[in-house]
N, C-alpha and C positions, 0 to 999 in steps of 0.2 A: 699426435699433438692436439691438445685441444683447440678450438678457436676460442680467439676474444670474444666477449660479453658486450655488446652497444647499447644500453639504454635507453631509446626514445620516448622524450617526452610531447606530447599534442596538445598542442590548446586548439580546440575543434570549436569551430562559430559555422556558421551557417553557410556564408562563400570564401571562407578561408581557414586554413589548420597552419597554426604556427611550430616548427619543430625545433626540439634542440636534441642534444646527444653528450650523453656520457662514457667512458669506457669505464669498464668494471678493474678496477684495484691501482685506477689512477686517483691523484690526489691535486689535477687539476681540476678548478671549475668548468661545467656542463659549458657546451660551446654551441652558441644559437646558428641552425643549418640553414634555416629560412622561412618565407611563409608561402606555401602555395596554396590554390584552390581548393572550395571545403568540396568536390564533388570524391568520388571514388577512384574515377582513373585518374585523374593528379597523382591519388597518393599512390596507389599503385606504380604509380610511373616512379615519384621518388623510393619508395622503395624497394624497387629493382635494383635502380641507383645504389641504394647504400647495401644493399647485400651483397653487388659486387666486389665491395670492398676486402669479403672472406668475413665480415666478424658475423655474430648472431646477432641476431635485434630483439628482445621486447621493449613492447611496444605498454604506455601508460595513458590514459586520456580520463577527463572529469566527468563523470555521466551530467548529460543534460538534456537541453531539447533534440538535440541532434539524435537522439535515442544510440540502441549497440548495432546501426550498418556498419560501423567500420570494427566492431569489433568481431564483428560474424565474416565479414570479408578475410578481415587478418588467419584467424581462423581456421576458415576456407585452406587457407595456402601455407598453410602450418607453423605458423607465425604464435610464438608469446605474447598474450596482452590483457592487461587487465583496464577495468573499468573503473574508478577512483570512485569512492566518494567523498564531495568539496567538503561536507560538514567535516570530516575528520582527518583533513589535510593538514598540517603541522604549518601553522604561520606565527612568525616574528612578533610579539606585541608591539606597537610602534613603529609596523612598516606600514607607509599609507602610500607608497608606489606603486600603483598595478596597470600592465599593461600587456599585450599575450606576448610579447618576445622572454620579460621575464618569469611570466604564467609558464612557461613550454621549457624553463632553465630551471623552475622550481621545478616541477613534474622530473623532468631530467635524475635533478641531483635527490630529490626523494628516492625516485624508485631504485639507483642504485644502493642506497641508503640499509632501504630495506623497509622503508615510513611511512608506506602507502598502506591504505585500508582498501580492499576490493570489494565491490560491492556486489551482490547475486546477479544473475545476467538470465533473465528466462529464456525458455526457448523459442521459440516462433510460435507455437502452437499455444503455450502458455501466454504468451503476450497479447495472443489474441481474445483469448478468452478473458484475460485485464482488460483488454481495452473494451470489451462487450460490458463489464459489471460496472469500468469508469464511468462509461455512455450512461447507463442505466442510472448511474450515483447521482452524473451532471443534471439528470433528469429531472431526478427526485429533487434534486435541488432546487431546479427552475421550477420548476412544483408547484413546492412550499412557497416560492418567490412570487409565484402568479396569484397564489390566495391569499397570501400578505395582501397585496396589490389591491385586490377586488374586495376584501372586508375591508381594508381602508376606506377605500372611498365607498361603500356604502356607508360604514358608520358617522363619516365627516358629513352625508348629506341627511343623516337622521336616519336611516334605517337600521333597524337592531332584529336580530332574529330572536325567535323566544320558542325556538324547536330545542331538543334534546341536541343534537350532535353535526355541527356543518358537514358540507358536502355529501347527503344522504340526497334521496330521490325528493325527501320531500324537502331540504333547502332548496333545492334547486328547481323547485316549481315555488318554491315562496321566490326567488329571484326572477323567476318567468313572469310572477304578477305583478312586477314590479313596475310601474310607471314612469317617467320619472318627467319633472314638468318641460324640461327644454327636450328640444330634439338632438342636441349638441352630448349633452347628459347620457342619453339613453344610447347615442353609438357607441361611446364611450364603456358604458355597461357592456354592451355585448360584444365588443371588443374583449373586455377582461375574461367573459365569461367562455368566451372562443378561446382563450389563451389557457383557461385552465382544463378545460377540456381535451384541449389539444395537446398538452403536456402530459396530461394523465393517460391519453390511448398511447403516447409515446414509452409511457414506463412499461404501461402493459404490453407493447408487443416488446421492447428489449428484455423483458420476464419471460416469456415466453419462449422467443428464443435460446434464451439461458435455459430454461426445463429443457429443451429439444436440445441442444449442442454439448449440453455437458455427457450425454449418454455414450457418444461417440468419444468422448476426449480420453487421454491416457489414464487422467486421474480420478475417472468418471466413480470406480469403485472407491479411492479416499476420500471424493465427496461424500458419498452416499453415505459409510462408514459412521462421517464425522456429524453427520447428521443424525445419530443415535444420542446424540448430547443436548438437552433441552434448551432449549433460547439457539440453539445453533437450523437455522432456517437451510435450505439451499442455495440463498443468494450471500448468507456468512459464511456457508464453507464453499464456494467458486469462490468469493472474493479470496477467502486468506489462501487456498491453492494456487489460484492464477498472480496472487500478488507475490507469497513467499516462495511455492517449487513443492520442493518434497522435504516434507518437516521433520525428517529422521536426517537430516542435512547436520540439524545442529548436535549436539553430544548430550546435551542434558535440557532438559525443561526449563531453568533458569536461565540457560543461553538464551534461550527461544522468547521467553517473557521480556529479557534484556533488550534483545533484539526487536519487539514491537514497541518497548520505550514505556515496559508497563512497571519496570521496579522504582522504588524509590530512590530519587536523588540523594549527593552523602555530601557532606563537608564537615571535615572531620580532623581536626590538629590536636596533636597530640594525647592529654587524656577526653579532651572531648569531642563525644562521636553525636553529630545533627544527621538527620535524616528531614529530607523533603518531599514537593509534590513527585510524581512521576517525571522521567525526563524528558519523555515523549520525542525522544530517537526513535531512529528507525520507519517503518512502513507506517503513515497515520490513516494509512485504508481498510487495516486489517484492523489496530488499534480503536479505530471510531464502530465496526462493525461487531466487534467484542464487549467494545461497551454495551450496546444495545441490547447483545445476545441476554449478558449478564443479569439484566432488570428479570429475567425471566425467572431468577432464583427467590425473586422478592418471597414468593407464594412456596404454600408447604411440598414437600416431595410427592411426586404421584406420575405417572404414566397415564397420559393421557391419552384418549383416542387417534390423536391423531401423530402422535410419540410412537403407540404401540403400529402403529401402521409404518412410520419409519425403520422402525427396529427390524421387521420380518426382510428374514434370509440373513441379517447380518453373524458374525460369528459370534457365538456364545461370550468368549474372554471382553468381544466388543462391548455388548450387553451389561458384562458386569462391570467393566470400567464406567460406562454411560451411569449404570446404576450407583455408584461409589461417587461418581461428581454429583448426583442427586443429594445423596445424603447429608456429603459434607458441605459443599455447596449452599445449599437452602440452609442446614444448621449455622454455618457462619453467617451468613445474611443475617439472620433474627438477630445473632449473640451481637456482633459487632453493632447494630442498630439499636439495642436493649441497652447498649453502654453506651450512647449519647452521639454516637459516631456520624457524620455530616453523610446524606444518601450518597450523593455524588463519589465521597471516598470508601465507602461501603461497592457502591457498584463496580466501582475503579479495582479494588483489593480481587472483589468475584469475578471479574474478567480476566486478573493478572491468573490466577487460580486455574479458569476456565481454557486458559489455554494451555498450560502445564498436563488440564486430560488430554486436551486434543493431540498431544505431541504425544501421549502416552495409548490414543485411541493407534496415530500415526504408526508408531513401533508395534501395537500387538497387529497391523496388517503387513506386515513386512513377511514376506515367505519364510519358514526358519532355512 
C-alpha cells in the first residue's frame, strides 16, 4: 500500500521557518503546523516529527537569502524538496495580506497543486565558483564607483585632464602633480586615489584566482570550449557555468535564451500580436555578461591572435560552430544596424543569438 503524500510548505527567514501541510487528494485547506527556529536542527527535529506520522514529505521553500542549506540537508536524508521561485509563484490580484503563516499555507496549497516553478539549485562547488565571479562583479563595481568619485571632485575643483585615456600611468602621475591649495583638499584627494587603487588590485587578484581555480573545477573543459566564441572572455564563460550548471540541462536554445530573459516580451489579443523589450527573467548575471560579450560582433569576422590562441586543442565540430557564430553574428550586426536599428537592441538581439551557440558549443562537448 502506498503512503500518503504531505506537502510541506516553508517560509524560511532568517531565525524562523513557518510551516504548513497539505495532504495529497484532499480537498481541504493546507493547515498551518507551526513556526519554529530558522537554524538546521529545529527543522530537523520537526521533521522527524512529521515522518513519524508514516506519510511522505516534500518539502517547498522560496529561494532567498537564506540560500539552498536546507535544501542540501533535506537532501542529505532522502527527502523531496524543491526550491520556488517568488517571481513565478501564482498570487491573487488584490490580495494585499501577507504574512509567513499564510506565505507557508500558500507554498502548502501550491505545491500540492502542482504550481510551483523550481528553480536550478547548483552544487556546492558551482556555487562556489558564483560566488568568486559575484566578488569579482561587486568589485568591478566598486570600481567604477571609486573613479566616478575621484573625477568628480577633481572636475568640481577645476581640474580637467587633456591626456588620451584615464587611468593609464600617465593620468595618474598628472593626479600625483596635483596640488591642491588646502590641506583638508589634498587628503581628500588621496583618499580617493587609495580607493581606486585598492579596488582595482582587488579585481586583479579575484581574476586571477578565477584563471587558477577554474582548471581544477568540473566544468574547467566547458569553460575553455566556450571560450572559442569571440566576445566570450574567461570571466563570461565562469560566470554563465557557475551561474546556470550544465547548458545541455535545457532542450532547445530558445529555452535557454528564454531562460536568461533575452526574448522578447508578447501581449497579444486576439488578431493582434505586440512584441516588446526583452523580459529580463531569469539569471541578470549571465544576461548582463552576454551583453557585453556581444559588442564584440560590432567589427568584421576574423580570428584573431589571441581567438586563435583560444581555439588550440579544442575539438574540430567546436571550431566550426565558433566559426558559424562568426559569420552570422558579425553579418547581422552590420544588417540590423544598416536598417536604422537603436545599438543597444542590435547588441540585445546578438547576445540573445550568442547564446543559442553557446548551448550549441555546450551539446557538441557532451560524449556521444
Amino acid at each position: 500500500m502506498d503512503k500518503r503524500i504531505t506537502f510541506v510548505g516553508l517560509d524560511v527567514h532568517k531565525s524562523s521557518i513557518s510551516i504548513a501541510l497539505a495532504d495529497e487528494g484532499s480537498t481541504e485547506n493546507p493547515r498551518f503546523y507551526g513556526k519554529i527556529g530558522g537554524d538546521i536542527e529545529s527543522l530537523m527535529k520537526t521533521v522527524r516529527k512529521l515522518q513519524s506520522t508514516g506519510a511522505t514529505l516534500r518539502f517547498a521553500y522560496e529561494a532567498g537569502p537564506c540560500g539552498y542549506d536546507i535544501f542540501r540537508n533535506l537532501k542529505k536524508e532522502g527527502f523531496d524538496c524543491i526550491v520556488v521561485a517568488p517571481s513565478l509563484i501564482p498570487k491573487k490580484s488584490g490580495d494585499r495580506i501577507k504574512n509567513d503563516r499564510r506565505d507557508a499555507l500558500g507554498l502548502a496549497r501550491l505545491h500540492r497543486a502542482g504550481e510551483l516553478t523550481a528553480v536550478y539549485v547548483p552544487t556546492e562547488e558551482d556555487e562556489a565558483m558564483r560566488d568568486l565571479t559575484r566578488a569579482r562583479e561587486d568589485e568591478v563595481k566598486a570600481l567604477r564607483v571609486a573613479r566616478q568619485v575621484l573625477l568628480a571632485f577633481l572636475l568640481r575643483l577645476g581640474y580637467r585632464y587633456s591626456g588620451q585615456s584615464h587611468w593609464s600611468h600617465a593620468h595618474f602621475d598628472w593626479i600625483a602633480g596635483i596640488k591642491m591649495p588646502h590641506t583638508a583638499q589634498q587628503i581628500a584627494l588621496q583618499e580617493y586615489v587609495h580607493a581606486v587603487k585598492e579596488n582595482a588590485a582587488r579585481v586583479d587578484r579575484l581574476t586571477k584566482q578565477i584563471q587558477e581555480l577554474y582548471l581544477t573545477w568540473e566544468h574547467g573543459p566547458m569553460v575553455k570550449a566556450l571560450q572559442a566564441l569571440r566576445g566570450v572572455s574567461l570571466i563570461v564563460a565562469v560566470t554563465t557555468i557557475s551561474e546556470v550548471g550544465d547548458l545541455t540541462r535545457f532542450d532547445s536554445p530558445k529555452q535557454f535564451m528564454a531562460y536568461l530573459g533575452l526574448v522578447p516580451s508578447q501581449h497579444s489579443s486576439g488578431t493582434t500580436i505586440k512584441f516588446g523589450s526583452i523580459t529580463k527573467t531569469g539569471n541578470g548575471h549571465v544576461r548582463k555578461v552576454l551583453i557585453e560579450a556581444a559588442q564584440a560582433y560590432s567589427h568584421p569576422a576574423r580570428e584573431t591572435r589571441a581567438l586563435l590562441t583560444r581555439l588550440e586543442g579544442l575539438p574540430q565540430d567546436v571550431k566550426e560552430i565558433a566559426w558559424k557564430a562568426q559569420l552570422r553574428l558579425c553579418a547581422r550586426f552590420k544588417r540590423l544596424q544598416a536598417r536604422g536599428k537603436n545599438r543597444n537592441s542590435v547588441v540585445t538581439a546578438t547576445a540573445r543569438e550568442l547564446a543559442g551557440f553557446m548551448w550549441a558549443i555546450a551539446c557538441a562537448m557532451v560524449p556521444a
